[in-house]
N, C-alpha and C positions, 0 to 999 in steps of 0.2 A: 897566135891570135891573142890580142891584149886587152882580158876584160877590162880593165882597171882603166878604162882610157876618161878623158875629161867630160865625156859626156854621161856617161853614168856618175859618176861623181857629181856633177849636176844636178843630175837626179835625186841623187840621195839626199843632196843638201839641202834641195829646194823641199824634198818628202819628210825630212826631219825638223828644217825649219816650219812647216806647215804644223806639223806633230806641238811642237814647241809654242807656237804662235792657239793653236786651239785650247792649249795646256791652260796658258795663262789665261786664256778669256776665259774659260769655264769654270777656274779656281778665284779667281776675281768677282764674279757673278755671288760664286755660292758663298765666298766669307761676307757679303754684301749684305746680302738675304738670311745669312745667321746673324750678323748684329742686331738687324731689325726685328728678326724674330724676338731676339734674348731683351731686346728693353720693351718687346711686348709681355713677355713673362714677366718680367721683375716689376713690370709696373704692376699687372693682374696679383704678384705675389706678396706685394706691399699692399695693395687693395684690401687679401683674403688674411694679411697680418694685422691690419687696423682692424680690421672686423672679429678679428679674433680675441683683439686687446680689448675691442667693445665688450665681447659676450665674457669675458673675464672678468671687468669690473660689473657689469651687469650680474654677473652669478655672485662675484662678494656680496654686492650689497643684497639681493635676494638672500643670504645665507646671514648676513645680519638681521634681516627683516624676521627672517625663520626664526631664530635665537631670541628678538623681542617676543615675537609672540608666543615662541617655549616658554620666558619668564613670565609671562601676563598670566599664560596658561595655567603655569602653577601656579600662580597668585590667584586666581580665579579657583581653583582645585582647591586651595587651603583656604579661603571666606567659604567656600561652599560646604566645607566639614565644619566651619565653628557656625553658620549660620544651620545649619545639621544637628549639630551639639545643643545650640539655644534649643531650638525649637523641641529639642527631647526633653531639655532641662526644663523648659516651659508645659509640656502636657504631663510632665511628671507631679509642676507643680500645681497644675489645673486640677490634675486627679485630687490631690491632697487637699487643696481648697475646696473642690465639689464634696470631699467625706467629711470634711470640717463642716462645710454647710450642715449637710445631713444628718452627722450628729447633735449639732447646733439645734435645727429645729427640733430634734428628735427632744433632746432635753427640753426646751419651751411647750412643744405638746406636753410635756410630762409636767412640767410645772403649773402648766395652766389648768391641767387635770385636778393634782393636787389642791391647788387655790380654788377649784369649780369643790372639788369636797367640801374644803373645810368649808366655805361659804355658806353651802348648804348646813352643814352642821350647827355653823355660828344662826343659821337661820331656825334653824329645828330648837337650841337652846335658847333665843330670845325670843319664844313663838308667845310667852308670857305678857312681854314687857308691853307695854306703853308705848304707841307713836309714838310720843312726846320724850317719854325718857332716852329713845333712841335717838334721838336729831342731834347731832352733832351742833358745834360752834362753827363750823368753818363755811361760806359762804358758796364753795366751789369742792368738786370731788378730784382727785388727781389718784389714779389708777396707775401704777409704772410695771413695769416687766422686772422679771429678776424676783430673788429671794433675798436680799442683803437688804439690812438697815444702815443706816447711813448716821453717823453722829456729826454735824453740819455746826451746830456751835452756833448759828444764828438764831436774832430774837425777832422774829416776825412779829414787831408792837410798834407801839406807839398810834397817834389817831390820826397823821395823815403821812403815807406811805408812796416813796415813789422809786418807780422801775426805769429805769435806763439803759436801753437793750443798742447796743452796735450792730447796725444794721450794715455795714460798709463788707468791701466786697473781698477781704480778706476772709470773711464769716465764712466761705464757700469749703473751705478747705486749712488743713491744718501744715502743708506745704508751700512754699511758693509756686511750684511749678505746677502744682495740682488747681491751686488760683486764678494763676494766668491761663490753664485752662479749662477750667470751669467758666471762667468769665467771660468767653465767647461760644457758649452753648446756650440753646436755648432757656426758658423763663422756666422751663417744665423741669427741665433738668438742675437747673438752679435750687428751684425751690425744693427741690427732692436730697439738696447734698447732706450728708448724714452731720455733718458737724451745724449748721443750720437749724438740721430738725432735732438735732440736741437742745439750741438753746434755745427755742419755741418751747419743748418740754419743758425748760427748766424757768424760764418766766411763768408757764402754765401751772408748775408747779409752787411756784412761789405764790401765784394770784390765787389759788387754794388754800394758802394761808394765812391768808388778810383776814385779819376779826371783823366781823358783821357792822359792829357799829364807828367802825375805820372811815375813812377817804383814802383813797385813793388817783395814781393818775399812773400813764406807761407810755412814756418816750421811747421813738427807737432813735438812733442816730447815725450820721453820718459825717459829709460834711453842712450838717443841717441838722437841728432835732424837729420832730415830727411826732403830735400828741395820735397814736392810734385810733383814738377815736373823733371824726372828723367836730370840726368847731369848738373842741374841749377844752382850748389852748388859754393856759395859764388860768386855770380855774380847777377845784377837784370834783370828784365823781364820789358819790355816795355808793360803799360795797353793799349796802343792805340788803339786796333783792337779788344783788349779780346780773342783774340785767347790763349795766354798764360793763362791766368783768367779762362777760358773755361776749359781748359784743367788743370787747376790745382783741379777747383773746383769736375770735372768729378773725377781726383783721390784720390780726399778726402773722397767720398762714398764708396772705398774701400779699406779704410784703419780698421783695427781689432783694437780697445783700446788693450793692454797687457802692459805687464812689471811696474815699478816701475815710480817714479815722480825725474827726476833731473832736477831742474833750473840753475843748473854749464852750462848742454848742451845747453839749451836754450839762458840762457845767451853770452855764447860762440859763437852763431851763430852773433849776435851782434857788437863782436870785429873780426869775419870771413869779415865780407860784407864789401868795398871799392867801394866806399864812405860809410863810416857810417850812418844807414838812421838816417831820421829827426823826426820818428813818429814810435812809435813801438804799437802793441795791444797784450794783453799776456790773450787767455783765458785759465784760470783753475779753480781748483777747491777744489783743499787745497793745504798747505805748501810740500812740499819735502818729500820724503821716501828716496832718493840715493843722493850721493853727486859725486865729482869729480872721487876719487878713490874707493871710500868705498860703496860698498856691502852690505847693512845690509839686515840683513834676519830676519824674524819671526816679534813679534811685536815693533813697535819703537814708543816710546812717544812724548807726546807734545814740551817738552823741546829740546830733539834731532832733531825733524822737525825745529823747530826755528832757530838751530844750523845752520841747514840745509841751509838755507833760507838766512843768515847773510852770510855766508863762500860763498856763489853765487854771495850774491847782491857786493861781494870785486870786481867783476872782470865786473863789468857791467861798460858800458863806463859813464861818466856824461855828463849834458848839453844835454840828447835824453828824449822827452817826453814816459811815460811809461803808457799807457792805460789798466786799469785792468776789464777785466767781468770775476764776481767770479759767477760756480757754487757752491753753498756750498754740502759741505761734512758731513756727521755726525761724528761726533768725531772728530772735527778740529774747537776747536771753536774761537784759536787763527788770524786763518790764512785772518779773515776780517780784526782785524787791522794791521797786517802787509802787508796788499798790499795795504792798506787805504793810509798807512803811504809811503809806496812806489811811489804810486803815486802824494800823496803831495809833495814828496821829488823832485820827477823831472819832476812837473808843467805837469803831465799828470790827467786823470780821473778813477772814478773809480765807477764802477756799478754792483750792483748784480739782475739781471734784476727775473721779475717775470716768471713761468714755461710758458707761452703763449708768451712771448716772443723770438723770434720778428716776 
C-alpha cells in the first residue's frame, strides 16, 4: 500500500498553502496596525516634547525673575539698614539737642534770677535818689537777654535819624532752602522765624536809642519801601513822647518778610525826606535781587547783585552817614565788602553782630 500516492499530496499542498496563504494575511494586517500606532506615538511624543521645551523656558525665565527680585531684595535690605542707621543717628541727636535745650533754659532761669537780684538791689541803693535824677535820656527801654556787652561802635545822633529795615523774604531764614521753605508756611510761622525776630529786636533796640529831642522815621523795604507808620510818608515823627516809636515799633511785629531785595527803593526814601536826615541805619542781609525797573525772576548771580548794588548806591545823596548791620546770607559772599566799603565811603559804621545779639 502507497501512502505517498497524489492524493494526499494534494492534500498537504492545498493544507500548507492554506497555512502560508493565512501567514501573510495576518502578518500584513499587524505591521499595518503597528505603523499607525508608531505615528500616533511620535506625534503624542513631539506634542509632550514641545510642552516640555515650554515648561523649560518658562522655568528660566521664572529663575531670572527670582534673581531680580533676590537683587531688589537686598537692595531693599541694605536702605532699610541706612534708613535704620539715620534714624539712630537722628534720636541720638534729638537727645542732645533736647539736653542742650535744657541746659540752655536752665542757664537763662539762672540769669534771669541774677538780673531780678541785682535789680532789686540797684533798687534798695537808689531808694534815696530823685525821680528826676533817675530818668534816663533815652526815649524807649530795650531789655535783651544775655549777660554780654557789646562794643557796636555806632553813634546814635544827629536830629533827624532814619531806619531801613529789609523786609523781603530772604529775612525768613539765613539758608536758601530754609527760605524757600519758610516762604510757603503760614503768616504765624513766618512771623515767628528767629532771624526775623532778631531784626525786629535790633531796630527795637536801636529806636531805644534815639535822643528825645531827634526826628525820626522807619522804613521797611522790599521791592517797595513802606513808612511803618501808616500816612508818615516822606515827612518825620517827633521821638519826644515815643508815642510815634511806640507805635511804629508795635507795627513792625506785623509785618510778613516776602517779595524780593531793592536798595533803588530804599535808597529813594532817602532823597523823599525834607530835610535830608543826618544819620541813616540800613539793616540787611545781602546785596539786591530787583533793581529800579527790572524784575528779575528765577536765579540771579553774584555779579548781577553787585550790579544791582552800584546802579542804587548812583542815587543815594552824599555827605549822610550810612550805618550798616549785616545779617549774613548764604550764598552772598560778596555783600560784606560792599557795605564794608559803603560805609567807609560815607564816614558811617558797619557791623555784623553775633545771632544773641542784641
Amino acid at each position: 500500500m502507497n501512502v505517498f500516492n497524489l492524493a494526499f499530496l494534494d492534500v498537504m499542498s492545498c493544507g500548507f498553502g492554506a497555512v502560508i496563504l493565512v501567514f501573510l494575511i495576518i502578518n500584513h494586517s499587524t505591521e499595518r496596525n503597528k505603523q499607525e500606532v508608531n505615528v500616533e506615538l511620535l506625534s503624542e511624543v513631539e506634542r509632550i516634547e514641545e510642552q516640555i521645551l515650554e515648561g523649560d523656558e518658562y522655568l528660566v525665565r521664572v529663575r531670572n525673575t527670582v534673581e531680580i527680585l533676590q537683587q531688589k531684595n537686598a537692595a531693599t535690605d541694605g536702605l532699610a539698614d541706612t534708613v535704620e542707621k539715620n534714624l539712630k543717628r537722628i534720636r541720638v541727636e534729638l537727645a542732645r539737642l533736647d539736653d542742650d535745650t535744657l541746659a540752655a533754659e536752665e542757664s537763662i532761669n539762672q540769669l534771669k534770677s541774677d538780673l531780678q537780684a541785682k535789680d532789686e538791689e540797684r533798687r534798695r541803693l537808689e531808694g534815696g535818689v530823685e525821680e528826676g535824677e533817675r530818668k534816663g535820656d533815652n526815649v524807649r527801654s530795650f531789655i535783651g537777654e544775655g549777660n554780654r556787652q557789646y562794643l557796636t561802635g555806632m553813634q546814635m545822633g544827629g536830629k533827624r535819624v532814619l531806619i531801613l529795615l529789609d523786609a523781603s523774604a530772604s529775612m525768613l531764614d539765613e539758608t536758601i532752602v530754609n527760605v524757600i521753605r519758610r516762604r510757603n508756611m503760614r503768616t504765624e510761622q513766618k512771623l515767628a522765624a528767629r532771624k526775623w525776630q532778631r531784626a525786629i529786636r535790633t531796630v527795637d533796640w536801636l529806636a531805644a536809642q534815639i535822643p528825645p529831642d531827634s526826628e525820626f522815621q522807619i522804613y521797611t523795604f522790599n521791592t517797595v519801601a513802606t513808612p511803618l507808620v501808616e500816612g508818615t510818608r516822606r515827612r518825620w515823627l517827633a521821638a519826644g513822647d515815643g508815642a510815634d516809636l511806640n507805635r511804629a515799633i508795635e507795627r513792625l511785629r506785623h509785618v510778613v518778610p516776602e517779595k524780593g531785595t531793592s536798595l533803588h527803593a530804599a535808597f529813594q526814601v532817602v532823597n523823599s525826606l525834607s530835610p535830608r536826615p543826618d544819620n541813616v541805619f540800613l539793616l540787611v542781609d545781602g546785596l539786591p535781587t530787583q533793581g529800579e525797573n527790572i524784575k528779575l525772576q528765577g536765579v540771579i548771580s553774584g555779579r548781577q547783585r553787585q550790579r544791582l548794588f552800584r546802579r542804587a548806591l548812583a542815587i543815594l545823596p552824599a555827605n549822610i552817614p550810612v550805618n550798616i548791620i549785616l545779617f549774613p546770607m548764604e550764598g552772598d559772599p560778596a555783600a560784606a565788602a560792599e557795605f564794608w566799603r559803603l560805609a567807609q565811603a560815607t564816614s558811617g559804621s558797619f557791623l555784623s553782630p553775633s545771632r544773641d545779639w542784641p
